[in-house]
C-alpha positions, 0 to 999 in steps of 0.5 A: 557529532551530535545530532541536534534533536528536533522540535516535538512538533516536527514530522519525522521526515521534515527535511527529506526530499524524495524523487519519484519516477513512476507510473501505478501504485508502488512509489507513488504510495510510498513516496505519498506515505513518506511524504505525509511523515513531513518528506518533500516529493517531486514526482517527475512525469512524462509531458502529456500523458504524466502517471497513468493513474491520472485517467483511471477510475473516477475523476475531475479536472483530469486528476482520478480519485486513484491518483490522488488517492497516491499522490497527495500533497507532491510537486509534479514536474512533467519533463521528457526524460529521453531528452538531454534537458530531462537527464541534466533536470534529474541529475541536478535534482539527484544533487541534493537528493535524499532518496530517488525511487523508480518502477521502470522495468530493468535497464530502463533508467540504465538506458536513460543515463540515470542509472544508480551509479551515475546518480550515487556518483554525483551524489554518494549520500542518495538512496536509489530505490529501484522497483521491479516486478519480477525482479533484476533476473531470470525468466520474466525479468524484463516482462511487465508486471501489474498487481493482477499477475503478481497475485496470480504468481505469489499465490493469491488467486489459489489462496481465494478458491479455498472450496471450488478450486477456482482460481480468484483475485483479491479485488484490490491492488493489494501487491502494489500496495504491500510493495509501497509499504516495503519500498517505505520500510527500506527506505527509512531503514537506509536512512538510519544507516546513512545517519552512521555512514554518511552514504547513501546505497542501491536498493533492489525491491521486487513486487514478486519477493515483496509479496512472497514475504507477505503470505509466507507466514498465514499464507504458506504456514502449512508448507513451511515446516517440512519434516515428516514429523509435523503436526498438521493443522488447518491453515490459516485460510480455513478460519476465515468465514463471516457469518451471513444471516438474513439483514447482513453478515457479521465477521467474528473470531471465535477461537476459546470454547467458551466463545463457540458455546455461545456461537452453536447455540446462536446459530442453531446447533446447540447439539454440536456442542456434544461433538468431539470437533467442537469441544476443544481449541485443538480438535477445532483448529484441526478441523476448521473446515467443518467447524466454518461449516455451521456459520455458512448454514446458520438455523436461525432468523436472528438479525445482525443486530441482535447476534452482535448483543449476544457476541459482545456480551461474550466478549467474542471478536466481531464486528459488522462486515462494512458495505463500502458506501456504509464506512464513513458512517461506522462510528469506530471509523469517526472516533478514531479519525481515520478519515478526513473530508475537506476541499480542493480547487481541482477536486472539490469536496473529498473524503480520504484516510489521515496518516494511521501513525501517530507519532507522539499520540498527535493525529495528522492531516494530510487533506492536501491537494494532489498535482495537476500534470506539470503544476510546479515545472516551472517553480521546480526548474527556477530552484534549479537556476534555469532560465524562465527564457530556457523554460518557454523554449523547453514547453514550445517544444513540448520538452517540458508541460507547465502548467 
């Protein structure tokens, strides 16, 4: 059979629908992600408390910006699962289900009666995407797991203490995040087989190996190769170093020779230009180390302004290193859209990113709301073919919040 094409204007995942039961960052930014690719999401919470993003950071009407920062344009159906009524309201979800994701430790969803083969059963086209930390076995398997823990174990914190030896995280949650974007990967690659097979699988997705993977290649490069034989270089960690001046700093990539002619005399050592560290690409990604050393002590007054003429004369890499409360006014940010501002009755005025991939070349919106806690129960449950009579006896007794 012939898959009948969409319509150019369609998004890529018009017609898919995803459940996500989660709390924190990982499904809720990959089923967030997917959803701005035209997937239909229902996040299922618990009642009263919902997604601990909810009360974290700044927030309005009981919806923190890091909330709906992860949870844009989904449907909120609060529901306590370790009742009969939440099983049989998942279970009738997972029906017609494309994907299901989760972040539970493991066993949770087991002990709940919502395992992947009770679902794939009910439904052998669903793609159940299970989230762990640490993985489903050894020693920390059961443990809980948060972004800090994970860069502490994949190397992170090591990672930024290049000089002083002391260990440091990077201030993001930048494991949840690379989770999210491999829980979007897999998912859309599940989908492809499923357009072949017609069946849908089990995935296994831990923060730990998620994250490995991703600073394998720069991160570990140099304990990788392991024979005795290897050419040693510096690793990637070294060619890091902005370059501080008196009204800013500027981060730049000077990696051709005729870039660090320029950059010697620039920052007031136009001797070093006669040493054998800095004649050649060879001798200097050897050495990186001292050679990051000149743009830590610059010898010159010279503003960020006036440096970045020089640089880009040179058609060196470099850019002025942004202050938070600066990006929504750096004009590269506003040519290429990449944030949006608008209103929402909870939230009022906003501003947040559009979706960065442009399918066909068309830039997207995503300026939606995110849910209040249990803001579509009662729509979600009617589609279902439940009762509005069963639905007010689910939220007298607290089984079920509706808003």
């Amino acid at each position: 059979m012939i898959a009948k094409p969409r319509p150019s204007s369609e998004k890529p995942l018009a017609g898919i629908k995803i459940l996500e039961l989660s709390n924190m960052v990982t499904c809720a930014l990959a089923s967030m992600t997917m959803a701005a690719q035209g997937a239909e999401v229902i996040k299922i919470e618990p009642p009263g408390s919902g997604d601990i993003m909810r009360h974290l950071g700044h927030q309005k009407n009981g919806i923190s910006a890091l909330f709906h920062g992860c949870n844009r344009g989904k449907r909120s159906l609060a529901i306590d699962l370790k009742t009969p009524e939440g099983l049989e309201a998942v279970k009738a979800l997972a029906e017609d289900a494309d994907i299901l994701m989760h972040n539970y430790r493991p066993n949770v969803m087991e002990r709940l009666g919502l395992s992947s083969d009770i679902l794939r059963a009910i439904n052998p086209r669903l793609i159940y995407v299970a989230v762990t930390g640490f993985g489903t076995t050894g020693p920390k398997a059961g443990e809980p797991a948060y972004d800090h823990v994970i860069q502490g174990m994949a190397g992170f914190t090591d990672l930024q203490a290049p000089e002083d030896n002391e260990f440091n995280y990077i201030r993001t949650v930048l494991c949840d995040k690379v989770t999210a974007y491999t829980v979007c990967q897999a998912s859309t690659a599940a989908l492809v087989a499923r357009a072949s097979t017609n069946a849908g699988q089990h995935i296994d997705i831990s923060m730990l190996h998620a994250c490995l993977a991703f600073m394998w290649p720069d991160g570990m490069m140099q304990y990788t190769l392991q024979d005795k034989d290897v050419l040693p270089m510096s690793p990637m960690s070294d060619y890091y170093q902005t370059l501080n001046l008196h009204d800013g700093a500027i981060a730049l990539a000077a990696l051709q020779d005729s870039h660090w002619e320029v950059v010697l005399k620039l920052v007031g050592y136009p001797e070093l230009l006669e040493d054998p560290i800095f004649s050649s690409v060879a001798s200097r990604l050897s050495n990186m180390a001292r050679v990051n050393g000149v743009l830590k002590k610059p010898r010159t007054t010279i503003g960020v302004a006036k440096a970045l003429d020089i640089l880009r004369a040179a058609d060196i890499p470099c850019a002025r290193c942004e202050r938070r409360d600066s990006l929504m006014e750096n004009l590269q940010i506003q040519a290429i859209g990449a944030l949006e501002t608008y209103v929402t009755d909870t939230l009022g005025k906003q501003t947040l990113p559009t979706p960065p991939i442009q399918f066909a070349g068309a830039a997207t919106s995503q300026a939606e709301p995110s849910p209040m806690l249990g803001e579509h129960s009662r729509a979600i449950l009617l589609e279902l073919e439940w009762t509005e009579t069963r639905i007010n006896s689910l939220i007298e007794q607290k089984i079920l919040q509706s808003k």
